[in-house]
NUBA-200493 format. One record per residue (C-alpha): residue in three letters; x negated, y, z negated. Coordinates in pm, whole numbers, plus 50000, padded with zeros to 5 digits. Example, Ala and Ser with C-alpha at 12.3 -4.5 7.8 and 13.67 -1.06 7.14 Angstrom:
BEGIN
ALA487704955049220 SER486334989449286 
***
This chain:
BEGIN
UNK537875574943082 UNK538985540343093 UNK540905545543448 UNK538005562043617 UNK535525532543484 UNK537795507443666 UNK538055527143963 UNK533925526244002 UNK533585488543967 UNK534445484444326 UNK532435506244459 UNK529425488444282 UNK530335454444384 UNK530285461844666 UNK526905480744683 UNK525365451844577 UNK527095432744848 UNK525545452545112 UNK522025453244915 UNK522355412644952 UNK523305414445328 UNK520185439145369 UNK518015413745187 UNK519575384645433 UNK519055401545704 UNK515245415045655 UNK514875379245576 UNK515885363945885 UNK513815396946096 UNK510685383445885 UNK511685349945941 UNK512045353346338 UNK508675376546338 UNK506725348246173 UNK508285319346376 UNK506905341346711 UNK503535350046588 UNK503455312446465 UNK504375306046846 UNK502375330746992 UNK499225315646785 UNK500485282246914 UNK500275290347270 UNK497045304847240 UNK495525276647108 UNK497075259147390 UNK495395282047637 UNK492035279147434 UNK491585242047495 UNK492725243747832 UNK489835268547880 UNK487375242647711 UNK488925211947890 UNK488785231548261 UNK485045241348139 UNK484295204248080 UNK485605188848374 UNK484665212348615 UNK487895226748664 UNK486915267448598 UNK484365260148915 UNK487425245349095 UNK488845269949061 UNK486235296149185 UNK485665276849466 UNK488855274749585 UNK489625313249496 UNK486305318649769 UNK488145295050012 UNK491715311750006 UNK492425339050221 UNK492835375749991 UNK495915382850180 UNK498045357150071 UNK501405358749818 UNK501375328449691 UNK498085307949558 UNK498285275549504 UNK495415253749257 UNK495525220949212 UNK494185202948907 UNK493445164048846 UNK493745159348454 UNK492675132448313 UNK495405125047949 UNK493075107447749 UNK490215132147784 UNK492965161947691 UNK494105139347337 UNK490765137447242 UNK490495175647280 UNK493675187847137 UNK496465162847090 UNK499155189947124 UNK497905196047461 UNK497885161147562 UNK501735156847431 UNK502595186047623 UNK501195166547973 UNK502705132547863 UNK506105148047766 UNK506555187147879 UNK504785189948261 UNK506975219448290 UNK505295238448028 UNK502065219648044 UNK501825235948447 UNK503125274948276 UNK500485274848046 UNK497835262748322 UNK499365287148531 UNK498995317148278 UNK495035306848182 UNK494435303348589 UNK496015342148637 UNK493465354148338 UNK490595336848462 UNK491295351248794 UNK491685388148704 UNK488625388748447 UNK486055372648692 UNK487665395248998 UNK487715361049210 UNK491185376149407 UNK491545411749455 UNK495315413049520 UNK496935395749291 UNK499445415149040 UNK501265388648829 UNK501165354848642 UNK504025345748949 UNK501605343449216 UNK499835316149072 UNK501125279449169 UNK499225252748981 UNK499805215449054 UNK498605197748764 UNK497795153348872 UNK497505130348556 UNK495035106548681 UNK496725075548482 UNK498955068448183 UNK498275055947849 UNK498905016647871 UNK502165014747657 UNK505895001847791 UNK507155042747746 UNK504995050948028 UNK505265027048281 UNK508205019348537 UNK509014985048631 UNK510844990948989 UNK512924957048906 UNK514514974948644 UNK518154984948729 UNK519705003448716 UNK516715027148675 UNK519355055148436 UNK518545087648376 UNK514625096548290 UNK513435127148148 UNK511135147348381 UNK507855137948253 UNK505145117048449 UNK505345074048456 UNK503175047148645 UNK504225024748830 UNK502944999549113 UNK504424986049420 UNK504564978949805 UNK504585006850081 UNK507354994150334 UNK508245026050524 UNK506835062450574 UNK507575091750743 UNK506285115250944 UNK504415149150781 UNK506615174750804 UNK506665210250657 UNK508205223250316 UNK508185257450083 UNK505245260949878 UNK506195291649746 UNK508225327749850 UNK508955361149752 UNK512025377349713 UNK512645415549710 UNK515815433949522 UNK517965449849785 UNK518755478249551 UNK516045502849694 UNK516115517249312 UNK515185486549151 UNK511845484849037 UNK512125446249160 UNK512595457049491 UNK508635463949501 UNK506125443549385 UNK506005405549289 UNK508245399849040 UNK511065375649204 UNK508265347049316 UNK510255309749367 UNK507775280249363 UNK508155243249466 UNK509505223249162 UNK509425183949078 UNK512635172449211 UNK513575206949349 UNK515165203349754 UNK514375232750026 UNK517745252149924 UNK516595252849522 UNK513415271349635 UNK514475292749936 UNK518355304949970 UNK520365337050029 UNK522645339549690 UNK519765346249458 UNK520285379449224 UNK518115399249065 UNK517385395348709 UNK517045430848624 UNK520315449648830 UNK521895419248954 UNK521615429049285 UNK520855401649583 UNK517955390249684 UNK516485389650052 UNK513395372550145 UNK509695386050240 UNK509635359450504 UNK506215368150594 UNK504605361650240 UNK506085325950282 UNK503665296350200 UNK504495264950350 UNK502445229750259 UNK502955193150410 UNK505345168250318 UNK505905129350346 UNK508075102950193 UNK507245066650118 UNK509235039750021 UNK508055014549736 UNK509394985649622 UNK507704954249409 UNK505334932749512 UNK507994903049420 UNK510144913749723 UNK507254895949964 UNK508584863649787 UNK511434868150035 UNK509804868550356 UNK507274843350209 UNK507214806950132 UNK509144806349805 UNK512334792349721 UNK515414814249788 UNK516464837549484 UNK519744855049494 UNK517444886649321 UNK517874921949487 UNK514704944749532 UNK515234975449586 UNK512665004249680 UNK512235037949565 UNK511755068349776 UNK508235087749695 UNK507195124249776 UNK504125133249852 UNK503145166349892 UNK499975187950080 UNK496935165849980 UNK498755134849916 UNK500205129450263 UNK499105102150463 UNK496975085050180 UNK499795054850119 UNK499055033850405 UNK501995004550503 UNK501344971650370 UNK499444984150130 UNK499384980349749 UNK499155011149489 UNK499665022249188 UNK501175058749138 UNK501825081048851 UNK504835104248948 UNK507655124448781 UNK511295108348825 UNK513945132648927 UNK517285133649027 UNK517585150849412 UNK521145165649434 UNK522325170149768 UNK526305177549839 UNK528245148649611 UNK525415126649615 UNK522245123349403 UNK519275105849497 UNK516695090149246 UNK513395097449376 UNK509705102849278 UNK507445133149334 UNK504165117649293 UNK500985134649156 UNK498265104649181 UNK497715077949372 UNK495575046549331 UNK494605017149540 UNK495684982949371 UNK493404956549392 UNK495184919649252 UNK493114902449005 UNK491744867649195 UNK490954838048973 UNK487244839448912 UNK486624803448856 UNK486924765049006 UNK488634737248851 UNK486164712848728 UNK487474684348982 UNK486534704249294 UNK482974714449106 UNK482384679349052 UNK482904671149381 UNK480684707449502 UNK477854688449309 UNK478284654049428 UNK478404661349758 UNK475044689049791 UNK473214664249964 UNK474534676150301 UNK476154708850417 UNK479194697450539 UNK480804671250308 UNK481754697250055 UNK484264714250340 UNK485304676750497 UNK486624663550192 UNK488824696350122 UNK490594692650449 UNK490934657850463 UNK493054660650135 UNK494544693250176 UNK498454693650267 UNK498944664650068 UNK502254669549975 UNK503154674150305 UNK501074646650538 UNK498984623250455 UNK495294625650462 UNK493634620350738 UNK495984633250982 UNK495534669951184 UNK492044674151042 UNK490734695151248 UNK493584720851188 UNK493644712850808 UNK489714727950812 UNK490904756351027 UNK493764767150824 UNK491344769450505 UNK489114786950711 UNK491474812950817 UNK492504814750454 UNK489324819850329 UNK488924849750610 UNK491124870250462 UNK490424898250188 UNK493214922950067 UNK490484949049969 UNK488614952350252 UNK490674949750499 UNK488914975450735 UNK486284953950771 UNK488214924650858 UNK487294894351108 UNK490654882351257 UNK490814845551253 UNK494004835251425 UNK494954802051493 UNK497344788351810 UNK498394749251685 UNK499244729452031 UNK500974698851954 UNK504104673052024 UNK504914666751628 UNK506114710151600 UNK508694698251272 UNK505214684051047 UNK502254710351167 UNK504864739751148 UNK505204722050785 UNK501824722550675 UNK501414760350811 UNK504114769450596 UNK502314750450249 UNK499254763450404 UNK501104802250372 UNK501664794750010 UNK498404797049961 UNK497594827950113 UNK496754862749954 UNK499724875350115 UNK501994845850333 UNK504414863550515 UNK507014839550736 UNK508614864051044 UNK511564855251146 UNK512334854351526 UNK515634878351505 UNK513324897651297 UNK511054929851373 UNK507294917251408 UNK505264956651371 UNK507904985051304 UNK511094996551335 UNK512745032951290 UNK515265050151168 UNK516585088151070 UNK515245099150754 UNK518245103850443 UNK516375127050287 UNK517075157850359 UNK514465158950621 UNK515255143050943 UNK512515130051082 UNK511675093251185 UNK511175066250887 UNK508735041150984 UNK509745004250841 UNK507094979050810 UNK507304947250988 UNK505884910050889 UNK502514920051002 UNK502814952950891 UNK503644935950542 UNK501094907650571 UNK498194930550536 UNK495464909650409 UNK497044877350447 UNK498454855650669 UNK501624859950895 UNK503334825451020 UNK504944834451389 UNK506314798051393 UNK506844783551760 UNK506064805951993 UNK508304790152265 UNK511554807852066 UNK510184842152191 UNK511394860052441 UNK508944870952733 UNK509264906952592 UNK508064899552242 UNK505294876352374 UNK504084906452580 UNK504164924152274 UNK502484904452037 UNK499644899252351 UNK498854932952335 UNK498604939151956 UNK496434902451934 UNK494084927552212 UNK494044955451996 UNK494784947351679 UNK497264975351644 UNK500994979151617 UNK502115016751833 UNK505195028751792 UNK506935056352019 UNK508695081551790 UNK510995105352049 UNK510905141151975 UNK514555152852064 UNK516005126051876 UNK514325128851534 UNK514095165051581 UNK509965174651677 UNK508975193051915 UNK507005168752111 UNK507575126552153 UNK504575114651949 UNK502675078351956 UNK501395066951674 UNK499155034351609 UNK498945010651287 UNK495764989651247 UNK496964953651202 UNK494804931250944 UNK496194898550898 UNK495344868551091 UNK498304853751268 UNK499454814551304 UNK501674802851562 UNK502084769851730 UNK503884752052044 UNK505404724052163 UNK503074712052408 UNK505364688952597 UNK508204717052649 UNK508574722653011 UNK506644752253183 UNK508604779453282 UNK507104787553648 UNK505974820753625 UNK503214806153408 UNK502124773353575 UNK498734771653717 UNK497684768254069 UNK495034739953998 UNK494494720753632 UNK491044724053496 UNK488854696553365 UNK489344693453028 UNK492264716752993 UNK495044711252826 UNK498974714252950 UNK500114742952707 UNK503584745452733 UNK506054776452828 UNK503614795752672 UNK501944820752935 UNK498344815752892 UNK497304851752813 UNK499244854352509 UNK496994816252447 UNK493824835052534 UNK494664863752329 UNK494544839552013 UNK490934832951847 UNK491194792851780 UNK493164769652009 UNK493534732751863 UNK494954704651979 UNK497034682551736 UNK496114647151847 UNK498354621251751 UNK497364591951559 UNK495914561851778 UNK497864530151784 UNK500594514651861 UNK502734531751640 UNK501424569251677 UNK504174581551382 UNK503414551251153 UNK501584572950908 UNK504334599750875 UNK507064575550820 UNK504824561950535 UNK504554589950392 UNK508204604850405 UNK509444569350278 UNK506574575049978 UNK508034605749920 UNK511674596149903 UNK510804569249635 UNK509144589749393 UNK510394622349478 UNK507924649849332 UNK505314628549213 UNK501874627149387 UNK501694595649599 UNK497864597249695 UNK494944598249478 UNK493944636749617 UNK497194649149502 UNK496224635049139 UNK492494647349180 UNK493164678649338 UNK496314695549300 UNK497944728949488 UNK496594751049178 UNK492884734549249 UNK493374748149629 UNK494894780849527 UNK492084788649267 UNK489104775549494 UNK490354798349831 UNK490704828349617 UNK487204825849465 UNK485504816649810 UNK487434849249953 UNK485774865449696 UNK482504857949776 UNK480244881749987 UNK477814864350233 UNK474644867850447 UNK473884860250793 UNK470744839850779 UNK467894843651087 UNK468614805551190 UNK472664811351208 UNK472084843051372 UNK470094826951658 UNK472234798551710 UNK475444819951721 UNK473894844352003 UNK471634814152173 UNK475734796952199 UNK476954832452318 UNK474634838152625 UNK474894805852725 UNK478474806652731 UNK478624840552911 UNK476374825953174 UNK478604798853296 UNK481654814353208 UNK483064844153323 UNK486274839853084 UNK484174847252737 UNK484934876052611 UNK482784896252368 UNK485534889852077 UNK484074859952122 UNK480914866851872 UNK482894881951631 UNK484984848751648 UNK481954827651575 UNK481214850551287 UNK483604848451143 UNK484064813951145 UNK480274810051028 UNK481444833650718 UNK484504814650637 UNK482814783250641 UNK479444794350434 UNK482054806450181 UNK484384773550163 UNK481524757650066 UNK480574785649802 UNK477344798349894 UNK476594833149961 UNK474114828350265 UNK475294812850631 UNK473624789450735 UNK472684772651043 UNK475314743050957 UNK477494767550892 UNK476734783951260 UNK476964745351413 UNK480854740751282 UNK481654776051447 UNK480224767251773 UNK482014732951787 UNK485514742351672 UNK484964774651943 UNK483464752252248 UNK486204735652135 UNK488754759052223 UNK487704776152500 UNK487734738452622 UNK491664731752605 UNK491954764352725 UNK489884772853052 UNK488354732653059 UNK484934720653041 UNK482054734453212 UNK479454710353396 UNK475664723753320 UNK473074705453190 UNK471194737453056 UNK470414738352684 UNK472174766452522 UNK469204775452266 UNK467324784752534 UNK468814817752577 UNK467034827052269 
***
């Protein structure tokens, strides 16, 4: 009894052993069970307040709409949704995390309400599965917080998850549009595969993703393992462009500012169907986009794929220092003292008041004519500086530039509109690169003197001063199109140049017979001088000792380097100027009746008795009416303000084609 109660102890043990294991392993069933219908309840919560947010925002009638617009016999349909992240926290802050941090899963569970909503209102007929639905979800902005924005000075930029960040920069280059895989279907080539029927092997464009990751010929199937051939007629192909971005702080090279040893470097965007030719060169935005790493061969590339874009508009001081509004309201007793007394002191620091008035006021007049965000609309004010002293005037054009919007300084080795190359990414095609007016967009690009350019790049610049447009000629067979293609950039900047008046004439431009009046213009041929709006003449001071006043001044300035030497400099400083031209470009004005009459009275007259006015020549006068309304801050134009236009542009048409002999009244042509 006692040997066969030792021999069933064992057997008990290990009974209970197994019981235990049983136990452990119903456990972890239950366990996994719960965890999936706690997931499953998860994700349909998800798909419930994506259904409520779509309802609110109008995105369900999107969505019909677009399901009306799309043809029935398509594979792949692609829906595009702007979201809007701080409506969708309010709503159902698991939702909005997903957006901010998971845009993979954020798009599949977009995806799977879009394919329910489609087969329960019978909006597409054929359509089988979830996989033929491509939704493109575009987070309008991101919350304001250091996570979620990209500085593009940062580097090196690391490794970033795939989620979306804003950032805000400079377009220097684009492409051309060229084509790239939406979507495609793949078939099993294993007749006996259910996969090789239906729609069950559907690749769609990723974030990040090249051509070969969405169409290639060693795909399997997931079921037999089998390869994969394409449907090549169910492919869906979309538009494609790349821009390059890079900080605004890279225009402090090309500008006035001091050399800095600092390396900017840009960052390739992708923009995709819509998106394409929205970014505009020269211009500034601000972009929310999903940073990915592009693997091509042994390299990677750091790009963008970008899902909004925004225009960025600088913030402009609103207000005037309280010296220059003392001086607006001593000086309201007449309509012109205001604007006198700015350029006489203006370029203090770099000659003395007094001297080059006449191009001080136009060079705060051009200034003033400029506008960053309305730059469609913009009056060209251009200025050509003819003078014997080219080391001081090209001086105060360059502190003049530093007060600009945008000063851009082109180099003459440089590239003045565009420039190409071969696309590096993948694609092939022609990369447009901006040059310094490209890049001067609403500002002001400084040519320097123009007698350092070649006859070639004087023709050039002649005929975009004509049209106000940069063309470039992009050959097909070398950047692989079909067919050469011309394309045309509007230019809005205004340009200052100057030249050496007393440099000999080269004599393929000297005149038959000198005009009254006229002035000897140098090597310069005189249609690129006519092509320019304002033509002054820097007159030398009288005297006996004409540069008297500059070697004052230089000798001032080496004696107490960086300290002002005149009274304006202490009364009105650079930061006075800076603030008071970016609140007149601000301002909007009105053409009053009286301006209006005197502008087109000055007009007719001048196209009477001379055949050489062009009709840029009203919008010259316009603008110079504008420009000086708003230096003197008011918002209507006046008929003062109509008198300095006609005077500085009698005045240049003057030096140019010489004085006219008439004793006719110009008002008269009223």
């Amino acid at each position: 009894m006692k040997a066969g109660k030792s021999r069933s102890r064992p057997s008990k043990e290990k009974g209970r052993k197994s019981a235990r294991e049983r136990h452990v392993v119903r456990s972890e069933v239950m366990l996994m069970v719960f965890i999936e219908d706690h997931n499953m309840e998860e994700l349909l919560s998800l798909k419930e307040s994506i259904v409520t947010y779509l309802d609110r925002s109008g995105g369900l009638r999107q969505l019909v709409e677009a399901c009306q617009s799309l043809k029935d016999s398509q594979q792949v349909y692609r829906f595009s949704f702007d979201v809007n992240p701080t409506d969708i926290v309010e709503l159902d802050a698991r939702l909005g995390d997903c957006i901010l941090h998971d845009p993979l899963k954020a798009t599949s569970l977009f995806q799977s309400v879009c394919f329910l909503s489609i087969k329960t209102l019978s909006l597409i007929e054929h359509i089988h599965t979830e996989n033929q639905v491509n939704v493109v979800l575009r987070p309008t902005h991101m919350p304001p917080f250091p996570n979620y924005i990209l500085d593009l000075c940062e580097f090196p930029r690391g490794y970033y998850l795939m989620r979306p960040v804003a950032l805000e920069g400079l377009v220097i280059a684009v492409t051309c549009v060229t084509k790239y895989t939406q979507g495609a279907r793949f078939i099993c080539a294993e007749e006996k595969c259910p996969c090789s029927r239906g729609f069950h092997h559907i690749r769609v464009h990723a974030p990040g993703a090249t051509e070969a990751a969405t169409v290639r010929s060693d795909f399997i199937c997931f079921l037999c393992s089998s390869p994969l051939k394409e449907d090549v007629k169910s492919r869906v192909l979309g538009d494609k462009q790349l821009v390059e971005l890079v900080h605004t702080r890279a225009l402090d090279v090309l500008g006035v500012h001091e050399p800095s040893s600092l390396r900017y470097q840009s960052v390739t965007l992708f923009l995709r169907d819509e998106l394409c030719n929205t970014m505009k060169i020269g211009q500034l935005y601000q972009v929310v986009g999903i940073p990915a790493h592009v693997h091509q061969w042994s390299s990677i590339t750091w790009t963008i794929e970008v899902c909004s874009i925004r225009n960025l508009i600088p913030e402009c001081p609103s207000c005037v220092s309280d010296n220059f509004q003392a001086l607006h309201a001593a000086s309201a007793c007449s309509p012109w003292r205001f604007s006198a007394i700015v350029a006489n002191s203006f370029g203090s620091p770099v000659v003395p008041p007094g001297l080059y008035n006449t191009l001080k006021l136009v060079l705060l007049l051009s200034l003033v004519q400029t506008k960053e965000e309305n730059s469609d609309a913009h009056n060209p004010l251009d200025v050509l500086a003819l003078t014997s002293d080219t080391l001081n005037v090209e001086r105060l054009m360059t502190y003049s530039l530093g007060l600009a919007a945008r000063g851009i300084r082109h180099l003459v080795t440089g590239e003045l509109f565009t420039s190409l190359s071969r696309d590096e990414h993948g694609a092939g095609t022609a990369n447009i690169h901006a040059g310094s007016a490209l890049l001067a967009a609403g500002g002001v690009c400084l040519l320097g003197d123009l007698t350092c350019y070649k006859k070639d790049r004087t023709d050039t610049l002649q005929s975009a001063l004509d049209s106000r447009t940069a063309s470039v000629f992009i050959p097909g067979k070398k950047y692989g199109e079909d067919a050469d293609q011309l394309l045309s950039f509007p230019i809005n900047c205004n340009f200052w140049a100057l030249a050496d008046a007393l440099a000999p004439r080269k004599k393929a431009n000297r005149p038959d017979s000198v005009l009254l009046g006229s002035m000897e213009m140098g090597p310069v041929p005189p249609q690129v001088v006519d092509a320019f709006g304002l033509v002054i003449q820097c007159r030398d001071p009288g005297g006996n000792h004409p540069l008297l006043p500059m070697t004052v001044h230089t000798l001032k300035q080496a004696i107490s380097p960086g300290k002002p030497i005149y009274p304006a400099c202490m009364q009105f400083t650079t930061q006075d100027y800076k603030e008071l031209l970016a609140y007149a470009r601000s301002l909007k004005v009105d053409m009053s009746t009286e301006a209006e009459k005197m502008i087109h009275g000055y007009y007719m007259a001048s196209r009477r008795v001379r055949s050489s006015v062009s009709v840029t020549s009203i919008k010259l006068l316009i603008a110079l009416a504008q420009a000086h309304a708003k230096l003197n801050l008011r918002t209507l134009v006046l008929e003062e303000d109509a008198v300095i236009a006609v005077l500085l542009c009698e005045n240049s048409i003057t030096l140019r084609h010489g004085e006219i002999c008439t004793s006719e009244p110009f008002h008269k042509a009223n």
